[in-house]
N, C-alpha and C positions, 0 to 999 in steps of 0.2 A: 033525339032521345037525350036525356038531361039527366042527371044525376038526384037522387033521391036530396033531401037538405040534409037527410041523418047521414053519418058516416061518412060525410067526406073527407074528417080530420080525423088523426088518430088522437086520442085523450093522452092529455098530459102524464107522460110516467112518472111517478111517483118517484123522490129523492132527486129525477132528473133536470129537472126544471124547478125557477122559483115556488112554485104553484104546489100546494098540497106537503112540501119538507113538512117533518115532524120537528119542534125545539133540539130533540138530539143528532137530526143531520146536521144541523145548522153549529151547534156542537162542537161537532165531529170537522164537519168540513175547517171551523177556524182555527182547533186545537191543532189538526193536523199543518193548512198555513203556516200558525205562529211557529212551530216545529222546524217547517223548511226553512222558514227567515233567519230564525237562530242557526242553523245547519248552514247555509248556505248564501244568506245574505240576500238581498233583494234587488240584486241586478239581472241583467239577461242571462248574464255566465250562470246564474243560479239557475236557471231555468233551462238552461243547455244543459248542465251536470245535470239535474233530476230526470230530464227528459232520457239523457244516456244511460242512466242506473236502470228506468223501467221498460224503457220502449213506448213509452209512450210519445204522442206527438204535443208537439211546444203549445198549443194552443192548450190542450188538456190541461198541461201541467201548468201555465197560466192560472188558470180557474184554480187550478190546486191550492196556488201562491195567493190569489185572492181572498179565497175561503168561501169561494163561491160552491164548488165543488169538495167533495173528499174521492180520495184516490180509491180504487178499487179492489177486490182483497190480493189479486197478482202483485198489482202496481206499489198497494200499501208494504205487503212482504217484500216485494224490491225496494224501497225506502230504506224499509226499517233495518235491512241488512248494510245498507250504506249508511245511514243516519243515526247513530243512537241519540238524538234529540228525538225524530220520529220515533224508536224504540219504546226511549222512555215516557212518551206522550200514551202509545198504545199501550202501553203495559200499566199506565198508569189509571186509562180507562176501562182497561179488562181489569181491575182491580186485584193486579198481579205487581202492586208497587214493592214487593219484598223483593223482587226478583232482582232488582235495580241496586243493591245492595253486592251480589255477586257481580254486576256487569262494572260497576264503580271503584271495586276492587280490583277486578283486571285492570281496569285502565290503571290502577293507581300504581299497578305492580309494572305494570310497561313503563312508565316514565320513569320507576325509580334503575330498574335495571337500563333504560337509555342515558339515565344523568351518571350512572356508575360506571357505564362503556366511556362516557363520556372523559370524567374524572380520568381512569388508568389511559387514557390516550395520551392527556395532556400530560401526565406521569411519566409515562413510558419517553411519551416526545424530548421531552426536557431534560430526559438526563436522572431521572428522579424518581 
């Protein structure tokens, strides 16, 4: 007995394979890429760090770094909590760029209060 010819394959999932992406996965998958490159740079250690932040496996996150793939919404929230280049890509695309205004400010506010630790150290050290 032999198998019918229909249904031996499952059809290509949608967004998961080359076949059938819409222009906005395609998008998606490279904005998020160009994000990690900036983040993390395009070596293997980039690809071990991202793998670490989401659990996901090194192969995945390959595809991620290609732009062949985009991360998934777990995986993307675990980026984006380590990455604010990821952050501000997806905020960028949920059309939440104002939000990026607050996140730009904290950062600016930590480096001023880390250069002023910094200053009264050398102060302090010297005599002065």
């Amino acid at each position: 007995m032999s198998f019918p010819k229909r249904g031996k394959f499952f059809p290509p999932r949608r967004g998961h394979t080359g076949e059938g992406k819409a222009d906005g996965d395609n998008y998606f998958a490279e904005q998020i890429a160009a994000a990690l490159h900036r983040s993390l740079g395009s070596t293997r250690s980039g690809v071990k760090t991202a793998s670490a932040w989401t659990g996901a496996n090194e192969k995945t996150v390959k595809n991620w770094f290609s732009g062949r793939y985009g991360p998934s919404g777990v995986h993307l929230a675990a980026l984006a909590r380590h990455s604010d280049d990821v952050l501000e890509v997806f905020l960028v695309m949920s059309g939440r760029e104002h939000l990026l205004v607050g996140i730009k400010l904290e950062s600016a506010e930590e480096a001023v209060v880390d250069l002023l630790t910094s200053v009264r150290r050398l102060r302090g050290g010297t005599g002065g």
